[in-house]
C-alpha positions, 0 to 999 in steps of 0.5 A: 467967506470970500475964500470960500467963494474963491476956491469953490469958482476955482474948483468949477472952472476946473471941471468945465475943463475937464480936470478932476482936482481935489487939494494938491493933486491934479489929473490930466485925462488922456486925449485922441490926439496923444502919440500913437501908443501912448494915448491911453496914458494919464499925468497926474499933478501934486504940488504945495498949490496948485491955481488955475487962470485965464480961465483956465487955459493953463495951471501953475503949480508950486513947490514940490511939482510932481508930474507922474504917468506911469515909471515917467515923472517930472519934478521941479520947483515951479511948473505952468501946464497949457490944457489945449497943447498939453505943453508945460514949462518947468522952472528950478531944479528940474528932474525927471525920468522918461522911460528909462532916461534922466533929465536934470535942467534950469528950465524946460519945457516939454509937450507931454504927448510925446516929450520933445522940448528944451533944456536949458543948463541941462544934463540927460542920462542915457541908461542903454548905453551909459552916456551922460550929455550936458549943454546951456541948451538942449533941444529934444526931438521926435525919434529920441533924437538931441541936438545941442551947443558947446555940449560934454558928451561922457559915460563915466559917472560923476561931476569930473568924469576921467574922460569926456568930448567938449563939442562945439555942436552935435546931436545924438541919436538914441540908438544909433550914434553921436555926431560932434563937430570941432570936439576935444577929448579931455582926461580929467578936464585935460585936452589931450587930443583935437578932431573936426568931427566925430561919429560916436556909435551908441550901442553895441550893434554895429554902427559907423564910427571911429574904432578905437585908435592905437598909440605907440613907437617902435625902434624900426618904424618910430612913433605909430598912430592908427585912427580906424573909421567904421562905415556899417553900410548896411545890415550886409555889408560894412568897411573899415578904413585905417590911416596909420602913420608912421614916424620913420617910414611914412603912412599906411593907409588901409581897408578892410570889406566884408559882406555876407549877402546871404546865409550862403555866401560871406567874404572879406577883403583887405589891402594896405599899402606904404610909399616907404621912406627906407629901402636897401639894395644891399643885403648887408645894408644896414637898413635891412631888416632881416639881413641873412636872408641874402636878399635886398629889398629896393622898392619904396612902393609896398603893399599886401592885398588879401581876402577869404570869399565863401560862396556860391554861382547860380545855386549854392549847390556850386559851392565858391571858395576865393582866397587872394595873398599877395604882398610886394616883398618879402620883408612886408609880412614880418615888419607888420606883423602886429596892429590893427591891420597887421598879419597877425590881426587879419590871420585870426580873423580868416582862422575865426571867419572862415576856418582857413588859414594864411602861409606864415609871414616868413614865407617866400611862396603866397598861394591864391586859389579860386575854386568851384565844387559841387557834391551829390549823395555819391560824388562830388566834383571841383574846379580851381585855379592857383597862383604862387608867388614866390618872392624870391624872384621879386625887386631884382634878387633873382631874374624873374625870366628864370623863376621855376615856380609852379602855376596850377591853371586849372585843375579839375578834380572829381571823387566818388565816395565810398559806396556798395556795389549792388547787392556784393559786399564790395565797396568802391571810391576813387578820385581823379584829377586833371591839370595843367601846369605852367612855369615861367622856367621849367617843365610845362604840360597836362596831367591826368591822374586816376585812382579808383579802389575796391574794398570788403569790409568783414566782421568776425568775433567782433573784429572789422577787418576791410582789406583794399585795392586800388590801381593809379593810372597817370597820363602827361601831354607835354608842352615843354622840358625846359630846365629838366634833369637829364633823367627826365623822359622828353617824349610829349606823350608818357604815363604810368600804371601803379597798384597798391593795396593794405587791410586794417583791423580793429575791434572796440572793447568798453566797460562801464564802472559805477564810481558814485551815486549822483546827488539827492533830487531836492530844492535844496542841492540844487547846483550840486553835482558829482560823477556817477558813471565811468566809461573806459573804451579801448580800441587796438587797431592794425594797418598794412599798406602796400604801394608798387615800387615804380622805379622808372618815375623818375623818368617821368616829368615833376609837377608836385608829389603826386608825380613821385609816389613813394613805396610803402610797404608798412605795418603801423599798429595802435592802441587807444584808451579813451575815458568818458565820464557822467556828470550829474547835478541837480538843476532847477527844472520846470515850475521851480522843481529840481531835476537831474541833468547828466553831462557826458565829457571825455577827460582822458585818452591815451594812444600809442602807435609804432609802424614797422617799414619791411622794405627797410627791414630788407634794404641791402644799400647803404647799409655801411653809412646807414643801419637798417631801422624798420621800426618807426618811433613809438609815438605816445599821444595823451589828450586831458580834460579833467575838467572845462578849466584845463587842457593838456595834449602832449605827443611824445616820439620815442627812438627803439634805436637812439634810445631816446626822445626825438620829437615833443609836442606839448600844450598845457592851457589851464583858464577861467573867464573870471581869473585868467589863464596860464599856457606852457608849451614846449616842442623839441626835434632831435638832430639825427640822421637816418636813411630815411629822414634827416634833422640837421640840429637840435631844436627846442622851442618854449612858449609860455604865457599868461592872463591874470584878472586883477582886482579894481579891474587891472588885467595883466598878460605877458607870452614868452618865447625862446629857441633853447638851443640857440640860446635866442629869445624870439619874442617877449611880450608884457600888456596891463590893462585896467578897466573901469566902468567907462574905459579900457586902457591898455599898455602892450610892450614886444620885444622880437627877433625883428623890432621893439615896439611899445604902444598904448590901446584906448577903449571907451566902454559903452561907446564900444568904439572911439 
């Protein structure tokens, strides 16, 4: 009797508080003070008992506590929930899930209107990233946001995780990022590495951070470490700074800026630089690294700064282009090719970026260019500046008052595109130029140079034929003839009046073959396909161009190759096969229905060229040393694309008079993103010698290459090149890589002309970064 008394007293103060109870289970009903956007959720209790007391200004609950709203719950051995604060304090094997995340703890304890609280012995889960973090006392804030005290930061799965951060201190940010302060970095428990502080980004939209160190040695710089820090400073702008050491030649720092202020405009510059411990003021010295090269190098202060701007002035309409390339010495290039923050790195990434490429790292001569352009329906106008460096006159190897190179400051260019005059049948487009040209030792002065052209194009019985004429009118005002050739006019004031002219044909043959009938359209072919149709077009093609033999131009004064025009007076005939096929296959269409989609693709064209020069053919010089040869090489040109998977260009030129081959081209890449890729090249030029082109020796030079996805996640790739002829490997490189569920480590060897380097890459997989 008196159980019974006692469990209906429970029952009634538990509905003067607004529980519903009935046996074990417990409802929490929603209040107005919940959390915006959660206000209309419930917790519901189940447990082994359940009593309520202090009349009722909490309920304890025991064995087997359940606490569910939703996908969210909280389990554990013993559990006290306050009503008025909605807090409850868990105790004894404490697991939960909050939207998305694991929790695992001793005790804790958590206001259930929004879950901020404490853990204590507490592990949490972070499903998106893949991070584990565990401490003796976490506290959870509002934001999703952690702070904690001696905590392991991970994202490899298991109690002994292969790599983890043992911090001091630290908080994450769920995301954003991770900050820890007086951290460790451990494999297998090992600590391998030590830091003051890290900011760790936790997802994959940028976040600052430090980027993934490299780790290495070489036989010219010694042992090498690169630590990059990443500041995204904003959705626009962000900067990357490297701190690079270097055993045997000291430490490089350098940075790295990109913005892109709006969809019209985006750049990047970049710089670096080196107080080097080894100089030569010998070209035969022994620190040289390229000692026939004839030149010395005996500065220590070294450095490269660069950059690609895309943009604009006032309006996009103005259209700004920026590219900077300059570097202390003519060795910097080839020694830091490689690296985070070498030539090689930042090549491909203006290729990538701005589809505008960089001189090679051999080169003496760095070009920088500003320019501005604006285009309407029918011209266009540009204005530019440009600067050429040559190293050869730097650090003493040549006197810098006789440096001859050409400076181009400024130049102003406008073009008129092609365009019907009235209602004729004429067409018309031209270019113009004008410039001025400076040297440190040479010729200096203006140029104006013009160019307009009339053309008509006809069709008849199916063949375009467009005959052309043009007029080129060039004007100087010059400043000064230092250093010109005895040849050389010296009046200030000259110019020149040359014509040329030409016509093409060509006509277009096709015919389409059926070669199969596509799939059956049903559910159950879906992702069938086969080729249904075939398209075979064929385009002969023939030009003639003329320019007038201006033979008083070499009395004219020399800036660059528009000053020496060269005469033509060629036929050059073509004829190109190109294949287009149609792919069918059957796709799951709308509501689940199969359709049929067609894929067009052209996997094969096939060209042959060959010119014939009628000047040469009635050349009547230097016939004794050099026999008359007007028809040029037959070139033969095949582009196969059989499929996505694989790709072949080959060019091949082929003498009429040696009888033989005297230049290749060739590529062949076959790839798949799940198994790898394997590349061949190969490219040749014959030593000849012709009056009208020479090649001094026989080249050839291989490339192969190669990536292989392995299985239980190892990655192997190597690239090979070789000079044939001079029997001289040019570079050899072997990496390996293995990637798991939370790293990526990667072991890369390079052997070249210039250095041996090994070193060793880490990437934390879910941190994105290190």
């Amino acid at each position: 009797m008196k159980l019974r008394l006692t469990i209906l007293i429970l029952c009634l103060l538990m509905c003067s508080s607004g529980y519903a109870f009935a046996q074990e289970h417990l409802v929490i009903p929603a209040t107005k003070s919940d959390v915006a956007g959660r206000g209309d959720k419930e917790w519901k209790f189940s447990a082994d008992k359940v009593v309520a007391e202090n009349d009722s200004e909490y309920v304890q609950a025991y064995g087997n506590v359940t606490v569910r709203s939703g996908g969210s719950y909280i389990k554990a051995d013993f559990a006290r929930f306050y009503q008025a604060t909605k807090w409850i304090y868990l105790k004894g094997n404490v697991k939960a899930q909050w939207e998305g995340d694991f929790y695992e703890a001793g005790e804790a304890e958590f206001d259930l209107n929004n879950m901020v609280g404490w853990l204590k012995k507490g592990r949490v889960f972070v499903a998106k990233p893949h991070v584990y973090f565990e401490s003796e006392f976490i506290e959870k804030h509002n934001g999703a946001t952690y702070s904690f005290k001696d905590a392991k930061v991970t994202a490899c799965d298991g109690e002994n995780p292969l790599w983890s951060f043992e911090s001091e201190e630290g908080d994450i940010t769920l995301n954003g990022y991770a900050r820890l302060w007086h951290s460790k970095f451990k494999i297998k428990g090992v600590p391998v590495a030590y830091t003051p502080y890290m900011s760790l980004p936790l997802e994959s939209k940028r976040q600052s951070g430090f980027l993934t160190p490299s780790i290495g040695s070489s036989d010219k710089m010694g042992f090498k470490a690169t630590v990059p820090y990443y500041w995204a400073i904003d959705d626009e702008k962000d900067l990357t700074v490297y701190g690079e050491y270097l055993g045997k030649r000291g430490f490089r720092p350098g940075v790295e800026y990109r913005h892109s202020d709006d969809a019209n405009s985006k750049g990047e510059w970049r710089a670096d630089w080196l107080y080097d411990g080894k100089s030569y003021d010998n070209s035969a010295d022994g620190s040289s690294v390229f000692e026939d090269n004839g030149m010395i190098r005996p500065n220590n202060n070294r450095w490269w700064v660069r950059s690609k701007y895309d943009g604009y002035i006032g309006s996009p309409d103005w259209q700004t282009m920026v590219d900077i390339d300059m570097v202390s010495d003519q060795d910097y290039l080839r020694e830091f090719k490689g690296g985070l923050n070498g030539y090689d790195e930042t090549r491909e990434g203006f290729i990538d970026g701005f589809g505008r490429d960089i001189a090679a790292a051999d080169s003496n001569n760095r070009i920088s260019t500003a320019l501005v352009a604006k285009s309407w329906d029918e011209f266009s106008v540009s204005g530019l500046v440009q600067y050429n460096e040559n190293l050869l006159y730097r650090n003493g190897n040549n006197p810098g008052d006789l440096n001859p190179t050409l400076q181009t400051l400024p130049e102003f260019d406008g073009f008129a595109f092609k365009q019907q005059i009235g209602d004729t049948p004429l067409e018309w487009q031209g270019d113009m130029q004008a410039s001025y040209f400076w040297r440190e030792y040479g010729m200096t002065g203006g140029r104006f140079d013009i160019h307009p052209e009339l053309s008509m194009p006809v069709t008849a019985a199916g063949i375009t034929f467009i005959p052309h004429a043009g007029v080129r009118a060039t004007s100087y005002l010059m400043d000064s003839f230092e250093n010109a050739n005895s040849t050389i006019n010296k009046d200030s004031s000259q110019g020149r009046i040359m014509a040329d002219a030409g016509i093409s044909a060509f006509t277009d043959f096709f015919k389409v073959f059926d070669v199969g009938s596509g799939p059956v359209v049903s559910k159950e072919n879906i992702g069938q396909s086969s080729w249904t149709k075939m398209k075979h077009n064929i385009v002969p093609r023939l030009d003639y161009n003329w320019v007038q033999d201006q033979r008083d131009q070499d009395e004219l004064p020399y800036f660059d190759s528009r000053d020496r025009i060269s005469a033509e007076n060629d036929i050059v005939f073509s004829l190109t096969n190109v294949f287009d096929r149609s792919l069918s296959t059957v796709v799951a269409g709308e509501g689940g229905e199969a359709a049929l989609e067609n894929e067009y693709l052209e996997f094969f064209r096939f060209r042959l060229e060959q010119g014939y020069d009628i000047d040469e053919a009635s050349r009547s010089s230097e016939l004794s040393e050099y026999e008359s040869r007007p028809f040029s090489d037959v070139m033969g040109e095949v582009i196969l694309t059989p499929y996505n998977f694989v790709n072949l260009t080959s060019r091949t030129w082929l003498s009429p008079y040696v009888g033989d081959i005297t230049e290749h081209e060739n590529v062949l890449r076959v790839f798949d993103d799940s198994i790898g890729e394997v590349l061949f090249g190969y490219d040749y030029l014959r030593k000849i010698d012709e009056y009208k082109r020479s090649q001094a020796t026989d080249m050839q030079i291989v490339r192969y290459g190669a990536k292989a996805f392995l299985p239980w996640g190892l990655e192997v790739a190597g690239e090979f090149r070789a000079d044939l002829n001079n029997n001289q490997d040019l570079e050899k490189t072997l990496s390996v890589g293995w990637k798991q569920q939370c790293f990526f480590v990667e072991f890369l060897a390079s052997k070249t002309t210039v250095d041996e380097s090994y070193s060793v890459n880490f990437n934390l997989v879910d941190f994105g970064v290190f």
